[in-house]
N, C-alpha and C positions, 0 to 999 in steps of 0.2 A: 157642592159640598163634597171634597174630594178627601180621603185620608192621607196625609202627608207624611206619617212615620208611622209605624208600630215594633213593639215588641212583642214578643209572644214566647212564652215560657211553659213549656209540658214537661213532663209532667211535675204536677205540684206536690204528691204524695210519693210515696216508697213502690218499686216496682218486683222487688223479691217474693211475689206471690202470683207472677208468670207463670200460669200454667200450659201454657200452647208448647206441643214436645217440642215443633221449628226453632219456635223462641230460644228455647231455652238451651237448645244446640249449637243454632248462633251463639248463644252466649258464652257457653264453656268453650267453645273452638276460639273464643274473639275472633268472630269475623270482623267486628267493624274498625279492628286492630289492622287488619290484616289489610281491607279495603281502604284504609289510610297509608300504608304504606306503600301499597302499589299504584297510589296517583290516583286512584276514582274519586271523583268529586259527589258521586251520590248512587246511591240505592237504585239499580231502575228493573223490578222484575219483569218487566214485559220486553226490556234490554236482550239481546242477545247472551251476554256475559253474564246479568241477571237469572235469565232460566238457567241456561248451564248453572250456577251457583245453588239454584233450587234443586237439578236434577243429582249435584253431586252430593247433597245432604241427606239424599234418602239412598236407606239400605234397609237388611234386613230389619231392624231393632226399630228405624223410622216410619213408619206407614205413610207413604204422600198421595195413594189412591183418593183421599181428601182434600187436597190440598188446601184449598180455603181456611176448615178446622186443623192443621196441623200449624197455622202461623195466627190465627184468632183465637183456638181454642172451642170446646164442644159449646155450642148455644141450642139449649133445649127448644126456642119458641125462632129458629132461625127458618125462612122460607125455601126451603130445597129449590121451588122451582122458579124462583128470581136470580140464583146462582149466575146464570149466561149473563142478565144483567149487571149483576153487580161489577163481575168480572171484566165486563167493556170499562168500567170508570176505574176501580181499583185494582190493583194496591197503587196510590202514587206514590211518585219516586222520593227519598227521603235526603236530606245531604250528608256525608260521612261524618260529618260534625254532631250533626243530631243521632246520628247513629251511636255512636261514641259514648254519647252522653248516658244514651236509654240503655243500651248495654252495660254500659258504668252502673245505673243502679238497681239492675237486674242482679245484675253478678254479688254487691255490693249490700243492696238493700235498701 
């Protein structure tokens, strides 16, 4: 019993209540504007292109000495020291269409 099509539709509610400062930098900059018009087909932070894209979003005003929290957001009950774990699986890579989209109702609401 195999799955033979799906659709999958995210998010179903409004995203204008973003508070992760990454996020929402991406967003005013439109990055995912920007990563569609120079041919990337997707998201990939552990990419070459990806880090540099991390490393160029933080400055003074940004703090990425956290980086996890600066693109998730503060989580009071998050486990500090599963961090290196988590990190081997996530973030996976997203496609610039889905990017597009979540940025669309970030910005938008």
């Amino acid at each position: 019993e195999k799955v033979e099509a799906a659709t999958l539709l995210s998010p179903i509610s409004y995203l204008n209540h973003v508070s992760a400062p990454m996020v929402q930098r991406m967003g005013k900059m439109h990055i995912d504007q920007m990563i569609v018009t120079m041919g990337v087909h997707e998201l990939n932070f552990k990419s070459d292109w990806g880090a540099n894209l991390l490393v160029s979003l933080c400055d003074t005003r940004l703090s990425c000495g956290d980086m996890l929290s600066s693109i998730t957001g503060k989580n009071c009950c998050f486990n500090e020291t599963r961090v290196a774990y988590y990190l081997e699986q996530e973030p996976h890579p997203s496609s610039s269409k889905n990017l597009n989209h979540l940025f669309q109702m970030i910005r938008k609401g």
